[in-house]
MITINU-11324 format. One line per 4 residues: number of its first residue (from 1); for each residue x, y, z of C-alpha. Coordinates in steps of 0.5 Angstrom, whole numbers, padded with zeros to 4 digits. Layout:
# MITINU-11324
NUM) X Y Z ~ ...
END
This chain:
# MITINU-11324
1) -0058 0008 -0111 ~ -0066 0012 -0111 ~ -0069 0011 -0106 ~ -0076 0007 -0104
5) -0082 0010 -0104 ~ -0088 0008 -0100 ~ -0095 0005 -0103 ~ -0097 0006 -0097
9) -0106 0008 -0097 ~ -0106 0008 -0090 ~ -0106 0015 -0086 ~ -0103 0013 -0079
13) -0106 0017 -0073 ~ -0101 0014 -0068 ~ -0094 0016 -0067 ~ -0094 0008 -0068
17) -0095 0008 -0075 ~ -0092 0014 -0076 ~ -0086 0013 -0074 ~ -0086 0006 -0078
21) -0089 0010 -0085 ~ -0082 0013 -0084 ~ -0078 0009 -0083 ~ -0080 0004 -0087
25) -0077 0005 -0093 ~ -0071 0010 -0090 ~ -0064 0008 -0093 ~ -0061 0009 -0085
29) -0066 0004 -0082 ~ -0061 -0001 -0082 ~ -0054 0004 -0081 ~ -0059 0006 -0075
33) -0059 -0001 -0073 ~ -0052 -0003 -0074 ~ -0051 0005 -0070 ~ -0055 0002 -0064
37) -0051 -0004 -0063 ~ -0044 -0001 -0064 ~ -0045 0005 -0058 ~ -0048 -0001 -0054
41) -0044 -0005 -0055 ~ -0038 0000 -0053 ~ -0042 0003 -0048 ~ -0041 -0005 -0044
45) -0035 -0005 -0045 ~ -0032 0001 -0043 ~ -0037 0003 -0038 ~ -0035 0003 -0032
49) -0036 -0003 -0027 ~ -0037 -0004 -0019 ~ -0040 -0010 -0015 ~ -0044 -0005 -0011
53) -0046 0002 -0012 ~ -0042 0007 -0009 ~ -0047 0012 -0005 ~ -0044 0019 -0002
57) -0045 0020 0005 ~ -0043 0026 0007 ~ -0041 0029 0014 ~ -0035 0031 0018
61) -0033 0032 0025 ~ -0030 0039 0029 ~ -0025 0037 0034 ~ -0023 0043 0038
65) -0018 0043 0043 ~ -0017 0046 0050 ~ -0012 0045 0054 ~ -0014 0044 0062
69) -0022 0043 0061 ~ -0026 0040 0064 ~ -0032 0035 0061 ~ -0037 0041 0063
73) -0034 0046 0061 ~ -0033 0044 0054 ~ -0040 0043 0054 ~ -0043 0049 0056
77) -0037 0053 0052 ~ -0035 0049 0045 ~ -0040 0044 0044 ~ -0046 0047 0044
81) -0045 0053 0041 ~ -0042 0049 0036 ~ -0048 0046 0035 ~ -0053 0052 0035
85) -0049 0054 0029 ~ -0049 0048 0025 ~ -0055 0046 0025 ~ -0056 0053 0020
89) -0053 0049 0014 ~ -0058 0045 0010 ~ -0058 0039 0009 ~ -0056 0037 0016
93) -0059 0030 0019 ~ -0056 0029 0026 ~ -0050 0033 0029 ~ -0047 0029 0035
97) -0043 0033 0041 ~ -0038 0029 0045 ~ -0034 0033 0051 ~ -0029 0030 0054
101) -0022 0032 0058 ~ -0018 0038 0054 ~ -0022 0036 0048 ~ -0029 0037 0045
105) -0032 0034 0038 ~ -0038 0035 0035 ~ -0040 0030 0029 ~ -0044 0031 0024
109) -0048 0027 0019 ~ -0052 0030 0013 ~ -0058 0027 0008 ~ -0055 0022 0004
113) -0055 0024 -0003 ~ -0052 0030 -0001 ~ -0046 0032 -0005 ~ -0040 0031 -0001
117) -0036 0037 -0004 ~ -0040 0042 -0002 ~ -0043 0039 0004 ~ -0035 0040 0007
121) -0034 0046 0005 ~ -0041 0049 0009 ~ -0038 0045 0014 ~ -0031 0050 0014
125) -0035 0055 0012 ~ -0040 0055 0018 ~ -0035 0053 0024 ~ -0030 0059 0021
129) -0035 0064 0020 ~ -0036 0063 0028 ~ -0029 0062 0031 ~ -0031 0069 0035
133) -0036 0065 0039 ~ -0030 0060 0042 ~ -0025 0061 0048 ~ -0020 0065 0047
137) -0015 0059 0051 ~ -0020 0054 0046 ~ -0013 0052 0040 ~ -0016 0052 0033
141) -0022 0048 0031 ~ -0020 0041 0026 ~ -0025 0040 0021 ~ -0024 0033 0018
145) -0029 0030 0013 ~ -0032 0024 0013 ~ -0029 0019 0007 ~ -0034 0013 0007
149) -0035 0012 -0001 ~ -0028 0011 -0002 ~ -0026 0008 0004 ~ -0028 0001 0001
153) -0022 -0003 -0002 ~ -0023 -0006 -0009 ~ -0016 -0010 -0007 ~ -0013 -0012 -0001
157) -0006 -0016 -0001 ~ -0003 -0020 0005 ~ 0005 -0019 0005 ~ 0008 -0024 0010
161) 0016 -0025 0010 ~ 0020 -0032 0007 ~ 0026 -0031 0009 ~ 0026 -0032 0017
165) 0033 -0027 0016 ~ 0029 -0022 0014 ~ 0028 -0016 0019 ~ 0022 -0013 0021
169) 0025 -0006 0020 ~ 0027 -0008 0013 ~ 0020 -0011 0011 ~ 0016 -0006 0014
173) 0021 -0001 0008 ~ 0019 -0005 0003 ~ 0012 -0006 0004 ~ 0011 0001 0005
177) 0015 0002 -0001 ~ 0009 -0001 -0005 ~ 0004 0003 -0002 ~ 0008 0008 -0004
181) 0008 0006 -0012 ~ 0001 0004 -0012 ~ -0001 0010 -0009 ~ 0001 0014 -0015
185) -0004 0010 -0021 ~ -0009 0013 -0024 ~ -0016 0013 -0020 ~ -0012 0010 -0013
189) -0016 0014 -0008 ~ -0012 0012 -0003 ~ -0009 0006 0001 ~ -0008 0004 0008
193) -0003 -0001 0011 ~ -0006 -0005 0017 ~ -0002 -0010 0022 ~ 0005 -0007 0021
197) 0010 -0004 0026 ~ 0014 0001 0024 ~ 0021 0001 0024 ~ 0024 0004 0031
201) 0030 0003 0035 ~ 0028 0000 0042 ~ 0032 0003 0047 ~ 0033 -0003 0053
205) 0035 0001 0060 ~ 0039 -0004 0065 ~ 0036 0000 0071 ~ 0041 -0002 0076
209) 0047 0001 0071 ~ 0042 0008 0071 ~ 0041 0008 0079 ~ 0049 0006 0080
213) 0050 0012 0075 ~ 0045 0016 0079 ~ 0041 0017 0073 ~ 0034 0018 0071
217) 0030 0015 0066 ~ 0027 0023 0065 ~ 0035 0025 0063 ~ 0035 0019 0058
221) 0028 0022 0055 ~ 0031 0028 0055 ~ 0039 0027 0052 ~ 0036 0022 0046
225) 0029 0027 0044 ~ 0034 0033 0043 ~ 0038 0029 0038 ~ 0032 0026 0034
229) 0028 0031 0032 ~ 0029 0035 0024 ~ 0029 0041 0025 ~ 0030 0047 0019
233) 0034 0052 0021 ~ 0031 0058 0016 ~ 0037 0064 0014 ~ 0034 0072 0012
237) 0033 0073 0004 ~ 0039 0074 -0001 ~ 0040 0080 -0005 ~ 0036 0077 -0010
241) 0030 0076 -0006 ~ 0030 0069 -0004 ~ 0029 0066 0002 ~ 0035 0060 0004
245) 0033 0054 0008 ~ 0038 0050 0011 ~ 0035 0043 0013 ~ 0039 0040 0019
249) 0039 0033 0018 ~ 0037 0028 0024 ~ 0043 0026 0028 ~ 0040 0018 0029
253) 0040 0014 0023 ~ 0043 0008 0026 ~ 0044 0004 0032 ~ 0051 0007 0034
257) 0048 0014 0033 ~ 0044 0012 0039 ~ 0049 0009 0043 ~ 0053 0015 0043
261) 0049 0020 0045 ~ 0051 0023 0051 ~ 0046 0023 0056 ~ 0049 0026 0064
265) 0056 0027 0067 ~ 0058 0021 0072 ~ 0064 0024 0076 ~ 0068 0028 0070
269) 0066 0022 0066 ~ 0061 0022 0060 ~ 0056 0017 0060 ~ 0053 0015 0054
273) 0047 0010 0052 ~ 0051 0004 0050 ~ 0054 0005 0058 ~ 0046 0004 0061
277) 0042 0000 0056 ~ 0042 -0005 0050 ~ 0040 -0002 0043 ~ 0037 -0006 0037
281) 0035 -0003 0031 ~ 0027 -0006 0030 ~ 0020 -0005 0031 ~ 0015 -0001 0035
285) 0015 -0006 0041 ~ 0010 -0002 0044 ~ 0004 -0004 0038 ~ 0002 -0010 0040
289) -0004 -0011 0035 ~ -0002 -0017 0030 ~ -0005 -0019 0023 ~ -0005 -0028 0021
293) -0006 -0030 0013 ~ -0007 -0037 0013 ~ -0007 -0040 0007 ~ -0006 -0049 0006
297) 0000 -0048 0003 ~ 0003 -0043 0007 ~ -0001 -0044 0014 ~ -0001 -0039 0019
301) 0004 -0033 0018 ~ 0003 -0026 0021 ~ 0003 -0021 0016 ~ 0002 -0014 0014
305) -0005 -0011 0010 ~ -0005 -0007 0005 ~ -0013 -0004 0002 ~ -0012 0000 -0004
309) -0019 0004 -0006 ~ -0020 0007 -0012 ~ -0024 0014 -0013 ~ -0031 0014 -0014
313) -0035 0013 -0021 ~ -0029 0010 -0024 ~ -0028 0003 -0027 ~ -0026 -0002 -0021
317) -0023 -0007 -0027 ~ -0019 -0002 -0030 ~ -0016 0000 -0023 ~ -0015 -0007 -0021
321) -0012 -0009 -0026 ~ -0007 -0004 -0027 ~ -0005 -0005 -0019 ~ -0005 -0012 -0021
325) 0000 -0010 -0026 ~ 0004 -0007 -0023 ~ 0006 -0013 -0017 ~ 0007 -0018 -0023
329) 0014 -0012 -0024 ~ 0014 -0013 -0017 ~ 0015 -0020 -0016 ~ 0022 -0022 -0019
333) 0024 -0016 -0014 ~ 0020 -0018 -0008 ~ 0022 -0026 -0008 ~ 0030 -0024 -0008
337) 0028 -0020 -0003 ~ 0024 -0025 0001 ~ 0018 -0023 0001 ~ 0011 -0026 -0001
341) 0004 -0024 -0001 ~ -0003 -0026 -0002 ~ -0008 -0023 -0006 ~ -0014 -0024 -0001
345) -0020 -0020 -0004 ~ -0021 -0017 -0012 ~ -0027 -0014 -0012 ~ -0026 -0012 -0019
349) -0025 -0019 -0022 ~ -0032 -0021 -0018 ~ -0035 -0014 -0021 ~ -0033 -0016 -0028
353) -0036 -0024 -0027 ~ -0043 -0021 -0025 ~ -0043 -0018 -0031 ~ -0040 -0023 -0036
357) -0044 -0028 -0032 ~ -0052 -0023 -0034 ~ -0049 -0022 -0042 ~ -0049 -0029 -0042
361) -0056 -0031 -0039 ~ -0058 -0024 -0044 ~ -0056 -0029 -0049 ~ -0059 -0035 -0046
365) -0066 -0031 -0045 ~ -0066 -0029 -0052 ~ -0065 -0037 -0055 ~ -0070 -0038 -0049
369) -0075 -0032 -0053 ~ -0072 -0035 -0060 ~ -0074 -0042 -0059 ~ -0082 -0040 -0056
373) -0084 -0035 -0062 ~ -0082 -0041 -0066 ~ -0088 -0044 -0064 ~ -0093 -0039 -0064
377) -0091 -0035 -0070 ~ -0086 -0038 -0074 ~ -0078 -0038 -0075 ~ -0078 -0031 -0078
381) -0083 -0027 -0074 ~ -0078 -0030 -0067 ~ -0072 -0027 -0071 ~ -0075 -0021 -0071
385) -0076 -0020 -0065 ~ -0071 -0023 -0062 ~ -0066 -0018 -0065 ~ -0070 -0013 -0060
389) -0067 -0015 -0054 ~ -0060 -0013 -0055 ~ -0063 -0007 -0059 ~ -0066 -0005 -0053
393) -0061 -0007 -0048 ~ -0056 -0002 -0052 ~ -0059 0004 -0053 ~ -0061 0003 -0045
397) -0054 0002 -0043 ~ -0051 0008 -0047 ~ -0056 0012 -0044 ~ -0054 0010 -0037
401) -0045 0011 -0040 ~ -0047 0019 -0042 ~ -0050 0020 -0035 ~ -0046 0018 -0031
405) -0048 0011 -0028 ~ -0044 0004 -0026 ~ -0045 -0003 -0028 ~ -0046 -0006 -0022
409) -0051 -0012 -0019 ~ -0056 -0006 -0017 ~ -0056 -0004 -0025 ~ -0056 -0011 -0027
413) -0062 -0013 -0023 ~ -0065 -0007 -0027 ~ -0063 -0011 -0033 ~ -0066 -0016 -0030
417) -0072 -0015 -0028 ~ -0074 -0011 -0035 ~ -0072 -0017 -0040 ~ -0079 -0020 -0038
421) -0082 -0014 -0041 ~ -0077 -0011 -0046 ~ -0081 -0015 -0051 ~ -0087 -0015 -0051
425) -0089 -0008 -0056 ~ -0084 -0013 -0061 ~ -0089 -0019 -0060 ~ -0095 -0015 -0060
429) -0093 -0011 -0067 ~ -0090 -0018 -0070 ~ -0096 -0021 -0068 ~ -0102 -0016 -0071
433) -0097 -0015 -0077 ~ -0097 -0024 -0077 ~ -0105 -0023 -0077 ~ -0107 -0017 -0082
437) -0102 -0021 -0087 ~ -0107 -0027 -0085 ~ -0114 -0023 -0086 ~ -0117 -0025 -0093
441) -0117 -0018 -0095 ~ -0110 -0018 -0095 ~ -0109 -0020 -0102 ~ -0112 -0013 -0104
445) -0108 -0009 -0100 ~ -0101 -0007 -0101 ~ -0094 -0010 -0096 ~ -0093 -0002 -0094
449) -0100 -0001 -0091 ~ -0101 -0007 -0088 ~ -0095 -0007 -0084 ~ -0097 0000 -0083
453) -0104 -0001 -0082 ~ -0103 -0006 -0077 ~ -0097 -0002 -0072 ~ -0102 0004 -0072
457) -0107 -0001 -0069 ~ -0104 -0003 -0063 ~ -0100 0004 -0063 ~ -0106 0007 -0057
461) -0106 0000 -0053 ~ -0099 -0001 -0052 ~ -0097 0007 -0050 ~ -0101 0007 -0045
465) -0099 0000 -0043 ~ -0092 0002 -0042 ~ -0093 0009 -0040 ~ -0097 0005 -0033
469) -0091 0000 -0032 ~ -0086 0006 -0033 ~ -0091 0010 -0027 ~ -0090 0005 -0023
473) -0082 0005 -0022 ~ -0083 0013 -0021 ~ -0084 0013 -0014 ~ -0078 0009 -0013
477) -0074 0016 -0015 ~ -0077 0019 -0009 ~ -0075 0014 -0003 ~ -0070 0017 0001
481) -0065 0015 0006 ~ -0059 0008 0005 ~ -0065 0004 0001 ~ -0066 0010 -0004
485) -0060 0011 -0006 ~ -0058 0004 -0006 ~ -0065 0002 -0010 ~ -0064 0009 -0014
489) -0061 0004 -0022 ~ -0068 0001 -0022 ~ -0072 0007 -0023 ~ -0067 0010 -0028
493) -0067 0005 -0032 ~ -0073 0000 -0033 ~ -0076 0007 -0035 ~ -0071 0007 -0041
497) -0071 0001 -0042 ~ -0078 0001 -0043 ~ -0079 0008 -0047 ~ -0074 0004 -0051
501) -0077 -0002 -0053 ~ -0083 0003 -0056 ~ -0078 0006 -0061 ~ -0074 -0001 -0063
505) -0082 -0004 -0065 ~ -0085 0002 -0069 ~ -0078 0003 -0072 ~ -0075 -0004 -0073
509) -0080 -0009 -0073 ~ -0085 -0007 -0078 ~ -0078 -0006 -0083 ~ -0076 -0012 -0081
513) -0082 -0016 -0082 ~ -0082 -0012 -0090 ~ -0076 -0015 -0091 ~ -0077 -0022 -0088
517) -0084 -0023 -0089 ~ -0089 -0025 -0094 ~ -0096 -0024 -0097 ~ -0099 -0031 -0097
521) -0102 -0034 -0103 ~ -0110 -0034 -0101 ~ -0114 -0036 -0109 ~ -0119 -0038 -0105
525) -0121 -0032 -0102 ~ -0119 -0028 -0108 ~ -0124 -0033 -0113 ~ -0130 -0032 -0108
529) -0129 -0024 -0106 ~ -0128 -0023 -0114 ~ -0135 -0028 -0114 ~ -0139 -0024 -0110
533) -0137 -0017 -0113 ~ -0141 -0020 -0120 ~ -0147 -0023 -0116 ~ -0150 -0016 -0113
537) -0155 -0018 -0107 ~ -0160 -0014 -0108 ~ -0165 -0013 -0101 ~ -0173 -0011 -0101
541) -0174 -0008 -0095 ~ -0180 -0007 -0095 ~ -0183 -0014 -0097 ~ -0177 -0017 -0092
545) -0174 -0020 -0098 ~ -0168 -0021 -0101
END
């Protein structure tokens, strides 16, 4: 198939014109257009979605240990110097000292937007390189990053018991057991598990047996915390150079090993836990914070949290529904184990309806945009520019993928608030094409320089009115703090959207409108231009007469 050559006369001088002289007889117009819509349309699919943007706070704490200390002297000799030295790194916003007994901690917040990697690593770095200036007594510095922008939970499941049967030891087991699986899915960031009691053997001590036996509970302590620890006992190297490790198993598994355990000796006799107090294999006792899940069905039960966060810049459907698959295999097990539970927050399932429920008001704005121009220009020239909208929105959302950004109602709102303008270049070229067609002069003019002519000639106006409107999102980069990183998607993409909607008017509109409109028929214009070239005016400007 040759290709189309233009019979364009019209020299454009705006890259307005230019752009719409090549590409109006370019056979890849159409495949660009199908291109455009195809990455943007993936772009939406597989970009990654949150309800909220993540925004990177950096910062950590330094506790450093010392043992006999006095509030004021881990002052003058921890905190302070500590201090000093950390306020060399840069970036630093605030550093906040606290000296208590035996202790001092020094917390440390840097700029928002800092990279939270390298912010840590200037913070080890700076308290290491300084270790000379702490007490010889003060015990080895714990540095402990700040995790706030994946703390937030996209998941968080309410686990009760529905067998009354159920232990609490056992319950706590298979909960944990679920983080643990749950824990190991691709992009999990971490999960916490509040309101839970661990297992624990509660030892209760009949103080009138203990006194008879002239016992204390120190001995008590004493004789059960030297059974229960797990102790690895380490051999030399063998002949082949590797080293043995023995591992010594704890000696208390079950209720019976705790009762057995010998505590003193009473008048040559061994007394033994089981002769002094009452063993029950159950919960940490001593905990007494307690979570409730209500719900109309269940009521009120006390129940265990479990929060599952994912790692920041990753997709916060993809990661739920993944977690959500897993307890769908989960379930047969946990109901034949007595266990039920509650799915009390899905932040991916809200991220992905606010973005269904902004295509949905797109498609709405764009039938809204359809109906108007059909009225003011004709069913054709609103076919045409209502193809732009979601020609520009691709290109928009493909740019935000390949740079890194997330789907969320910041971006949406940026979205948005540029729909209104995304149109207007589409409008105002469709419209000078509409009027130059309707000129009397249009029959003696061929199809390719009218639409050229006409694209050329609002090319100036229309550039630097976009150009004014992208400058006044630029300011918007620059604000610091919470509320510029939260506020930061506006200027990123307005800017695109606008610069985008330039491109798809010169390039699509004036090869749309080619295809899709027409000259009109005006033999009355033709008869009376054709009558007065005849006719000659002849003007005597001397006399005044003509």
């Amino acid at each position: 198939m040759s290709e189309q050559k233009s019979t364009c006369q019209y020299k454009p001088k705006d890259i307005a014109g230019k752009l719409a002289l090549i590409f109006l007889h370019n056979p890849l117009t159409p495949l660009l257009a199908i291109f455009v819509l195809a990455v943007g349309f993936l772009a939406l699919e597989i970009m990654p979605r949150e309800e909220d943007p993540q925004i990177a706070i950096s910062g950590g704490s330094v506790i450093v240990p010392m043992p006999g200390a006095t509030p004021k002297e881990i002052e003058n000799v921890i905190v302070k110097p500590l201090e000093e030295k950390i306020r060399e790194i840069s970036g630093v916003e605030y550093i906040y000292g606290i000296a208590k007994e035996n202790v001092g901690i020094v917390n440390v917040q840097y700029y928002i937007g800092q990279n939270r990697e390298i912010s840590n690593l200037k913070l080890y770095d700076k308290v290491m390189q300084n270790m000379n200036l702490l007490p010889k007594n003060a015990m080895q510095p714990l540095v402990k990053p700040f995790d706030i922008d994946i703390d937030i939970p996209i998941l968080t499941f309410a686990f009760y018991k529905k067998d009354a049967k159920l232990s609490d030891a056992k319950f706590f087991k298979i909960v944990k057991d679920i983080q643990y699986r749950i824990n190991r899915i691709n992009n999990v960031s971490k999960t916490r598990l509040k309101g839970a009691h661990k297992r624990q053997f509660n030892i209760f001590v009949d103080l009138e047996k203990l006194s008879g036996y002239h016992l204390s509970l120190g001995q008590v302590m004493k004789a059960i915390g030297s059974v229960a620890k797990e102790v690895p006992e380490v051999k030399d190297r063998t002949k082949d150079k590797k080293i043995v490790i023995f591992g010594v198993p704890n000696a208390i598994e079950s209720i019976d090993d705790v009762k057995n355990i010998m505590v003193a000796n009473y008048m040559g006799s061994p007394i033994y836990v089981k002769d002094i107090a009452r063993v029950e294999d159950g919960i940490d006792v001593q905990n007494f914070h307690q979570a409730l899940v209500w719900t109309k069905k269940l009521g009120t039960k006390p129940q265990y949290t479990l929060e599952v966060s994912k790692l920041k810049g990753t997709n916060a459907v993809f990661v739920a529904n993944d977690v959500l698959a897993l307890m769908d295999e989960l379930k047969p097990k946990l109901q034949k184990e007595g266990v039920g539970y509650v799915l009390t927050r899905n932040y991916g399932k809200r991220a992905n309806d606010a973005v269904n429920e902004l295509v949905d008001h797109l498609l709405i704005t764009i039938a809204i945009i359809a109906v108007m121009l059909v009225f003011f220009l004709g069913w054709k020239e609103a076919l045409i520019v209502t193809f732009t909208v979601p020609a520009i929105l691709a290109i928009t959302l493909f740019i935000a993928y390949i740079s890194g950004q997330t789907i969320n109602r910041i971006t949406l709102f940026a979205f948005l608030l540029a729909l209104g303008l995304l149109v207007d270049a589409a409008i105002i070229v469709i419209e000078n094409i509409h009027r130059h067609l309707h000129e009397h002069d249009a029959v003696y003019k061929d199809m390719d320089t009218i639409l050229v002519e006409a694209t050329d000639e609002i090319g100036a106006p229309t550039n630097v009115a976009t150009v004014a409107i992208i400058l006044t999102m630029i300011p918007m980069l620059f604000v610091g703090g919470m509320m510029g990183q939260f506020m930061r998607p506006i200027p990123l993409n307005v800017p695109v959207s606008l610069i985008a909607s330039l491109l798809i008017a010169y390039i699509f509109t004036p090869y749309l409108a080619k295809k899709m409109l027409k000259k009109p028929h005006m033999h009355h214009h033709h008869h009376h231009f054709q009558k007065e070239e005849r006719i000659p005016k002849e003007c005597d400007i001397e006399g005044g007469k003509q």
